[in-house]
C-alpha positions in Angstrom: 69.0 88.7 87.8 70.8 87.9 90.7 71.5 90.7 94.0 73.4 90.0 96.7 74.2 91.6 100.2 77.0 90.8 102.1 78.6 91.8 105.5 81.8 90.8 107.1 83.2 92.1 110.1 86.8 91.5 111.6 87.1 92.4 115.5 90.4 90.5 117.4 92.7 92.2 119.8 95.9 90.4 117.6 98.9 90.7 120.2 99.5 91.5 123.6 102.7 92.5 125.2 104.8 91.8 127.7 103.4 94.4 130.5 106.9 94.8 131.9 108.6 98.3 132.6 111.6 99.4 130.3 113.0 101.8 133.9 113.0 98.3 135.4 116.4 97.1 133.5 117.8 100.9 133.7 116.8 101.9 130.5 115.3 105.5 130.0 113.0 105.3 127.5 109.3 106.1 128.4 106.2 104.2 127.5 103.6 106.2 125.5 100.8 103.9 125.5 99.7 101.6 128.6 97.4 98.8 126.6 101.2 98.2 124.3 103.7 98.4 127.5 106.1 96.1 127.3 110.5 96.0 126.7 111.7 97.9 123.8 113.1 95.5 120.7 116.4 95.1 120.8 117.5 93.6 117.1 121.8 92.7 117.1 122.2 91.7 113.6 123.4 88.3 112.9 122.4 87.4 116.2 119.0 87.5 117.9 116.1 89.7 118.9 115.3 90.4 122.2 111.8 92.7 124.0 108.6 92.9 122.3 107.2 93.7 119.3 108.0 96.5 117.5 104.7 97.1 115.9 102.0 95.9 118.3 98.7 95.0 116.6 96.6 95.7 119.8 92.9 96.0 118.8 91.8 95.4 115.2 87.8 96.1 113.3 87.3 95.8 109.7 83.8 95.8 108.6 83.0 95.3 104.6 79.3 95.9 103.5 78.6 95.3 99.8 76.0 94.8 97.4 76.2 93.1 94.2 73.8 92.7 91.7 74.4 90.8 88.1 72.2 90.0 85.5 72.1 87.4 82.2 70.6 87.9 79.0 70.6 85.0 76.5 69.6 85.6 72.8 70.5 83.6 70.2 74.3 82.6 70.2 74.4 85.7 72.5 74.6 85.3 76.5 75.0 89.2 77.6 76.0 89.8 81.7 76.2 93.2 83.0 76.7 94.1 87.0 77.9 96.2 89.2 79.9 96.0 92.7 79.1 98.9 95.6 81.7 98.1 98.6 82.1 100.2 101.6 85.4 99.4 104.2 84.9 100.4 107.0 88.4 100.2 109.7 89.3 100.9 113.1 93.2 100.0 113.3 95.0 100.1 116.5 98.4 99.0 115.4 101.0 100.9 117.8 104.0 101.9 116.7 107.4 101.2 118.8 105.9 102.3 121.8 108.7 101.2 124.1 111.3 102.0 121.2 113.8 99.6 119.3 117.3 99.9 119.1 119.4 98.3 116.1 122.8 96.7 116.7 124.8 96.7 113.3 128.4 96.2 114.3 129.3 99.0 111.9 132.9 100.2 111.5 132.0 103.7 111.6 132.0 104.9 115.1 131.4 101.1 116.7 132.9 98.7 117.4 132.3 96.9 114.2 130.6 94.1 115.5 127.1 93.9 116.4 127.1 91.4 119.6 130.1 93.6 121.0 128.5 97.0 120.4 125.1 95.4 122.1 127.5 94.7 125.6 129.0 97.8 125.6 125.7 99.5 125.1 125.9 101.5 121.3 123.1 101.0 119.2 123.8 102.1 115.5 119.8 103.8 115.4 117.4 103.8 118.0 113.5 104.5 117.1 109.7 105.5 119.0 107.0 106.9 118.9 105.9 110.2 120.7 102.2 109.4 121.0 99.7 106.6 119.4 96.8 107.4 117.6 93.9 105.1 117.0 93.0 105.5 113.0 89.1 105.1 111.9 88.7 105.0 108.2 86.4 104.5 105.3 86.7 104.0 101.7 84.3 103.6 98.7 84.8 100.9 95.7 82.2 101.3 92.8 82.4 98.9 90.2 81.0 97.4 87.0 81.0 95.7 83.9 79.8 94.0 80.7 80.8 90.9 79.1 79.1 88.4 75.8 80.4 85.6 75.2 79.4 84.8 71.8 79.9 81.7 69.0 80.3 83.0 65.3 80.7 79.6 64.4 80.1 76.6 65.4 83.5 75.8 66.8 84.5 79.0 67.7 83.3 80.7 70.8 84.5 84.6 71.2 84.5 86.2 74.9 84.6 90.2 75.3 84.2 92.0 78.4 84.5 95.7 79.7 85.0 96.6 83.9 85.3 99.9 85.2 86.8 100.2 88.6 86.5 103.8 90.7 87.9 103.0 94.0 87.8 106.0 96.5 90.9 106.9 98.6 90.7 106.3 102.4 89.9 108.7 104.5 90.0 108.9 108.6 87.2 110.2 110.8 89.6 112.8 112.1 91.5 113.6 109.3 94.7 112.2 111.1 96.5 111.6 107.5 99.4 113.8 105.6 100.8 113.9 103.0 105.0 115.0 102.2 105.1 118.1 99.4 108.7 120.0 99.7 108.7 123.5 100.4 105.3 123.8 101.5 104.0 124.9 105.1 101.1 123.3 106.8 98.4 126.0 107.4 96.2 123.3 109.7 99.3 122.6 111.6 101.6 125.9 111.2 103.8 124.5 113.9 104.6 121.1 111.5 108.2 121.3 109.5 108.3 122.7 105.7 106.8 119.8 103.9 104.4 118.2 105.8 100.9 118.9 105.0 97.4 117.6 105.5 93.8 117.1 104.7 92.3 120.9 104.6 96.1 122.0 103.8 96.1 123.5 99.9 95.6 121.0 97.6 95.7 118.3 99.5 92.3 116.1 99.6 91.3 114.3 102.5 92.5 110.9 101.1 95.8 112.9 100.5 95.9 111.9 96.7 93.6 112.5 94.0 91.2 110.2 93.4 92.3 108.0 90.2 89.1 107.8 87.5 90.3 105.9 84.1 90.5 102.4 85.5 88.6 101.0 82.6 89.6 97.3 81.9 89.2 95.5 78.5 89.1 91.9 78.0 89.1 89.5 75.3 89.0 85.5 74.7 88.7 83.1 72.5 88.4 79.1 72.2 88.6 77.0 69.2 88.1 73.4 68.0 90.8 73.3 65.2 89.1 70.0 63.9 85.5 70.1 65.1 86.0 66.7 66.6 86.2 68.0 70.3 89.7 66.5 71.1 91.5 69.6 70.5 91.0 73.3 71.0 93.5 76.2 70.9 92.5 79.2 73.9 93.9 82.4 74.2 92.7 85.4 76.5 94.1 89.1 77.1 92.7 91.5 79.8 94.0 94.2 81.9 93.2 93.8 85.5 93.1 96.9 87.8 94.2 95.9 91.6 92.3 98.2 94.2 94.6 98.6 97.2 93.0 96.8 100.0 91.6 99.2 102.3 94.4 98.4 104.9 97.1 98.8 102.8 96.0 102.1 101.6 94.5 103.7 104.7 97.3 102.2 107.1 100.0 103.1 104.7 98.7 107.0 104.8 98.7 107.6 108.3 100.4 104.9 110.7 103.2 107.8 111.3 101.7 111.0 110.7 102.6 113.4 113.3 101.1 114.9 115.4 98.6 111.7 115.7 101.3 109.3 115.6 105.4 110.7 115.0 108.1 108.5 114.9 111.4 109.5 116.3 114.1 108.0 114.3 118.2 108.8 115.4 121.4 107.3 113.9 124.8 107.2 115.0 126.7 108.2 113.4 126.2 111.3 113.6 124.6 111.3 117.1 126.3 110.1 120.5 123.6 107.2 121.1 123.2 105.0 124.2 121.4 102.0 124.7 120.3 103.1 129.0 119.4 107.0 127.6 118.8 107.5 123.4 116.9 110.7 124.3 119.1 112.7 125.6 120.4 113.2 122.4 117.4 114.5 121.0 116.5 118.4 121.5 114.2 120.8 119.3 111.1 120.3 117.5 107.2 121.8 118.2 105.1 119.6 120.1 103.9 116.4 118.3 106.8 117.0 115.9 110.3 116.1 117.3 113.2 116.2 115.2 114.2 113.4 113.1 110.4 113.1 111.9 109.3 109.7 109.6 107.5 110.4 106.9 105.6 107.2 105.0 102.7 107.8 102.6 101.1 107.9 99.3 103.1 110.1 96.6 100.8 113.0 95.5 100.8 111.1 92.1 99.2 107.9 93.5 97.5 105.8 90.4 95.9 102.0 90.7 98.2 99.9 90.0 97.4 97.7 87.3 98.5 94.4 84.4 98.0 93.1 81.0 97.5 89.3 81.5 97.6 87.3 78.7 98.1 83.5 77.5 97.9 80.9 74.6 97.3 77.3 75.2 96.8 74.1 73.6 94.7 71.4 74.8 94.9 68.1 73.5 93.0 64.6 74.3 94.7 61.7 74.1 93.1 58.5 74.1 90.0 57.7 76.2 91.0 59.0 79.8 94.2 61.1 79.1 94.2 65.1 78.3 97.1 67.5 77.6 98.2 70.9 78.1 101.0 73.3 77.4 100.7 77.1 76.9 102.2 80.2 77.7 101.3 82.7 80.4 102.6 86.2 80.7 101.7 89.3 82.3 103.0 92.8 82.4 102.7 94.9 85.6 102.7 98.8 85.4 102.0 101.9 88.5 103.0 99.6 91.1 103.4 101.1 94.3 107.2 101.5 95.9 108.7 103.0 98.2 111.5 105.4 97.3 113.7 107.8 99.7 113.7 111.7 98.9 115.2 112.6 102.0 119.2 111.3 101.4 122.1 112.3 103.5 123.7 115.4 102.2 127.2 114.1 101.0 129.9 115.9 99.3 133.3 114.4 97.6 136.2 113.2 100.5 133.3 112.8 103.2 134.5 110.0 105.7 130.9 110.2 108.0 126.8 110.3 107.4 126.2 113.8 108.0 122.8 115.9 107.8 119.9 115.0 105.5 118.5 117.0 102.8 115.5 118.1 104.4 117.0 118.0 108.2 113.9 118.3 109.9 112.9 115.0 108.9 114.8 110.8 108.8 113.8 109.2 106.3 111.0 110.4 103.8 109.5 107.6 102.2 106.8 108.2 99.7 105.0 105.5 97.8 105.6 105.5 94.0 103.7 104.3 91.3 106.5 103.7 88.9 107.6 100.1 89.5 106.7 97.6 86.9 107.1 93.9 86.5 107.6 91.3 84.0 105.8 87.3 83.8 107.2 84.6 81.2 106.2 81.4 81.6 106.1 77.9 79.8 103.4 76.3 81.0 102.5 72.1 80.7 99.9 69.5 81.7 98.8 66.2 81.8 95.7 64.7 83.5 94.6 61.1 83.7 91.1 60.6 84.4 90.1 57.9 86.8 91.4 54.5 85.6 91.2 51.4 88.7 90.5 53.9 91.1 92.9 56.2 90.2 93.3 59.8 89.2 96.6 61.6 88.3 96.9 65.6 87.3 101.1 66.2 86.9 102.3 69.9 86.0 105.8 71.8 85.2 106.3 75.4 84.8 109.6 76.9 83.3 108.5 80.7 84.2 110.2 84.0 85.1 109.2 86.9 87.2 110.5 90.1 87.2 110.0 93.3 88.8 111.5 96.4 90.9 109.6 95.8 94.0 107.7 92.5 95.2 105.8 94.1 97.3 105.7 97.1 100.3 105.6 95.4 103.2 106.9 91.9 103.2 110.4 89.9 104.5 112.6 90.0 102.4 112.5 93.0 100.4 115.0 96.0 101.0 115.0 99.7 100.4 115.8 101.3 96.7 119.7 101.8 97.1 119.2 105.0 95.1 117.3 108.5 96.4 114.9 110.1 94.4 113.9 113.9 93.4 110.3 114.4 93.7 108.9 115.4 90.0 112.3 114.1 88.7 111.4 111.5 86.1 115.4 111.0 85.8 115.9 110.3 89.5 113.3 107.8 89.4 114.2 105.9 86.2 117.6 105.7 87.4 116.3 104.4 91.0 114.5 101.8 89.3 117.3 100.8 86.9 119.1 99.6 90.3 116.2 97.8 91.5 115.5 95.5 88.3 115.8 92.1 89.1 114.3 88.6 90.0 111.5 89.0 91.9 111.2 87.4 95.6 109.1 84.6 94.5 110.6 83.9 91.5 111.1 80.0 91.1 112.6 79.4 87.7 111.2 75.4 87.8 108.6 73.8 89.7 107.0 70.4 89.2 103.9 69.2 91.1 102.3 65.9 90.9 98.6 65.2 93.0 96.8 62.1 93.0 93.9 60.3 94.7 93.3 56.4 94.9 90.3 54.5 95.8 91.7 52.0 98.5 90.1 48.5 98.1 87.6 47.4 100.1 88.2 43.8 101.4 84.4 42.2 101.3 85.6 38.5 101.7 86.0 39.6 106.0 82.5 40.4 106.4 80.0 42.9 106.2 81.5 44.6 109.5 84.9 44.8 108.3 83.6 46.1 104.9 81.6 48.7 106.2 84.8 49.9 108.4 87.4 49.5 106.1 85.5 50.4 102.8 85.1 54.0 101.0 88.5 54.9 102.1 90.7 57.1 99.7 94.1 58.3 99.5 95.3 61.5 98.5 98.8 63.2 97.9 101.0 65.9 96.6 104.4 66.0 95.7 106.5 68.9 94.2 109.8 69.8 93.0 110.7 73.7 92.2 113.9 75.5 92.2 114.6 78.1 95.2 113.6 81.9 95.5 116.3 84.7 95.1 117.4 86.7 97.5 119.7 89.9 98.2 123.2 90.2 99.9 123.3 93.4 101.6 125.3 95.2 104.4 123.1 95.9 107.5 124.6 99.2 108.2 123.7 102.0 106.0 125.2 103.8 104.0 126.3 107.4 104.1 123.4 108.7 103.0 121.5 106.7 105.0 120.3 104.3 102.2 120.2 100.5 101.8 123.8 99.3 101.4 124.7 97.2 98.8 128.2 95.3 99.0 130.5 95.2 95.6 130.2 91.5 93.7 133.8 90.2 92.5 132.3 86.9 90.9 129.0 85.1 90.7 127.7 83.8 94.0 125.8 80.9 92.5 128.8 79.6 90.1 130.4 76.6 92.1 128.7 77.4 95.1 129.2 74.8 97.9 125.3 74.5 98.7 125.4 73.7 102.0 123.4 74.5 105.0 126.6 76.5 106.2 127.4 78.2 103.5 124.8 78.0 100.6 126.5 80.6 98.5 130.2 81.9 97.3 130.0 84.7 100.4 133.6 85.6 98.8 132.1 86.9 95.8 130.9 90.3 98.3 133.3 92.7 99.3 132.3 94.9 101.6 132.9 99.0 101.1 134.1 101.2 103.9 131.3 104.0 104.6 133.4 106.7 103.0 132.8 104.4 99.8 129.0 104.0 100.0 127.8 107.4 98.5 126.6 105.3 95.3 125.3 101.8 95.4 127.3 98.7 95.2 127.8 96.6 92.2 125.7 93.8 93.9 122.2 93.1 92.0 119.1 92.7 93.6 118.0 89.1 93.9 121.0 87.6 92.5 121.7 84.8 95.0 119.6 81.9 94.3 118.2 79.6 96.7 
């Protein structure tokens, strides 16, 4: 029997800005939070950034206590373990949002100049964003855990592993309840003043982690390995398991309430259809109760939440050959199901012959961004080895992978990865399948080749220069990796939205990759994308996601 206790603990104020005052460079935007006071961002696409961050990570505690405890039973060709895992998170997250505002630069056609760097000079920002007020979120969640595995032989060469985890993670929930949660239609009764829609913990139905707390995460797991001959050379192993993946407790607690008004609302405008300056984006903003100005952000769980989880799986066989040389090639898979994504319910209304964005479905809000679990992935992969053990000093381990990964989202908050180009109808299974069917597509780190090669070599120790030479020069060792792989994928999109406020995909004429010239100037065929007039954009472009190679 083995327990453990553990405690970690996280404290680090991450970034500082810049101090300066916006009012200093004529610019009439105020600060809403001294400790994050700096410039606003300024982001002119194709171009260059200019101001501070726009999502200051100003003081930061994460405190994990956990106790494990795991015991082994051996009897006969048995050798039983059972455990169990008790985790509490405990976060204090000060990560400020656009406190001093950011203004985007597209250089769209419609009502701009359409070019970025001349619509930055003369002042005309496509969207500007900030913050009303900043709102320190203090959190806990719960993670209970355990399991029960044998690994047993039935024969001789034949050793069988079989295993069952259960997995009940807890939701997140803050200290002040400063989380909500986006259900059309109905009204807050905790904060009456708060548009149609936006509700809370200690609303109806809503819990105070916002979504219900998700209880069948069992996870079965099987293995086998086999000596075909008996002589130890050989031996063919093959394992299948599904793996539950726990949001880490800042993913799940920062997602739920980094914008929840009235603790922290963000104030999103776009022009079109709004008159917007770069020296005074407010005065184009009226109504709204306090703590809830108009053109509200909404990001959260969905009220459907489930873990996300995968089916791994893999065959492999291993081979010795000769006295210090061992192969492998096998195949690896996996299949990913609930994974979270974020999808827009909140689209600009549009209606046939409409040349300009107009107003949203639910106008009270920007965008409304709920996560989904409904994306899903897809792992093939051929996988080969060969290992030399050490021979004069030397040791050599060489792999290639010929794999493909799949999915409709690589993950929620990372470079690289645009919008859904498709809206979404809450409840709507058709809305969603047909969002997703747009989102298919190789995943971000997908590389379709890779080839690595590591070694280590015993350098030679010269003992005919002396014992002092020896002892300096001797026991020395070098070590190195080299690798080869194919580039990641990525998307060609158009900066400026489109008329429903949605990523904007351009329309492909020809494949991209086909001839390409591969240089650093131009890696791709950029005449392949044609881009569509705004009046044009009410469905998506005929561009794929992922489809330009690297």
């Amino acid at each position: 029997n083995a327990a453990r206790f553990a405690y970690n603990r996280i404290g680090a104020n991450p970034a500082v800005t810049s101090g300066l005052q916006i009012a200093d460079y004529l610019i009439n935007v105020p600060h809403n939070l001294p400790a994050a006071q700096g410039l606003a961002n300024i982001m002119v696409t194709g171009f260059f950034n200019l101001g501070d961050a726009q999502q200051p990570f100003v003081d930061r505690v994460n405190q994990v206590f956990q106790f494990t405890d795991d015991v082994t039973w051996l009897k006969g060709t048995h050798a039983l373990k059972m455990g169990f895992d008790l985790r509490k998170e405990h976060m204090v997250i000060a990560f400020v949002n656009r406190p001093n505002g950011d203004y985007t630069f597209t250089g769209s056609p419609s009502g701009r100049t359409g070019n970025a760097a001349a619509d930055f000079l003369l002042g005309l920002p496509a969207q500007f964003r900030r913050t009303t007020a900043n709102t320190i979120q203090n959190g806990t969640g719960w993670l209970y855990a355990g399991y029960v595995q044998d690994d047993f032989r039935p024969w001789p060469r034949l050793t069988v592993n079989a295993g069952l985890r259960y997995e009940l993670p807890l939701p997140f929930v803050d200290k002040n309840d400063a989380l909500n949660s986006f259900r059309p239609g109905q009204q807050s009764t905790r904060f009456p003043q708060a548009p149609a829609g936006l509700v809370y913990p200690g609303d109806a139905g809503v819990p105070r982690g916002t979504y219900d707390t998700d209880k069948n995460n069992f996870s079965p797991r099987a293995g086998i390995a086999w000596d075909p001959t008996g002589t130890g050379r050989s031996s063919l192993r093959s394992a299948w398991g599904i793996f539950y993946d726990a949001l880490a407790g800042q993913g799940d607690f920062f997602q739920n309430g980094v914008l929840a008004p009235p603790f922290t609302p963000l104030l999103e405008v776009n022009a079109p259809p709004a008159a917007l300056t770069l020296r005074d984006p407010l005065s184009v903003v009226s109504g709204g109760a306090a703590g809830f100005p108009p053109g509200l952000t909404f990001i959260g769980w969905g009220t459907d939440f489930t873990t996300p989880y995968a089916h791994h799986f893999n065959v492999t066989w291993q081979q010795q050959l000769g006295g210090r040389l061992a192969g492998e090639v096998g195949y690896v898979g996996s299949r990913g199901f609930h994974l979270p994504i974020f999808i827009e319910v909140n689209p600009g209304l549009y209606t046939p012959g409409q040349a300009t964005a107009g107003a949203r479905l639910f106008p009270a809000f920007a965008l409304v961004r709920p996560t989904f679990s409904v994306a899903k992935s897809w792992y093939d992969s051929l996988q080969a080895s060969l290992r030399m053990q050490q021979t004069r000093g030397i040791t050599l381990l060489a792999s290639y992978t010929l794999g493909h990964a799949r999915d409709h989202v690589s993950g929620l908050n990372i470079g690289g990865e645009q919008r859904p180009v498709l809206p979404v109808t809450i409840g709507d299974d058709a809305s969603i399948e047909r969002a997703l069917s747009f989102e298919e597509g190789d995943a971000l780190f997908d590389a379709r080749h890779r080839f690595v090669v590591s070694f280590s070599a015993q350098v030679p120790t010269p003992k005919s220069l002396g014992a002092f030479v020896e002892h300096l020069a001797g026991g020395w060792q070098l070590n190195g990796i080299v690798q080869k792989q194919t580039g990641f994928p990525t998307t060609v999109f158009d900066p400026s939205l489109s008329i429903r406020y949605l990523t904007n995909r351009p329309d492909q004429v020809c494949d991209p990759n086909d001839g390409a010239a591969h240089t650093i100037d131009q890696w791709f065929t950029t005449n392949c994308f044609v881009r569509r007039a705004l009046a044009n954009t009410a469905e998506p472009g005929s561009t794929p996601r992922n489809n330009v190679r690297g």
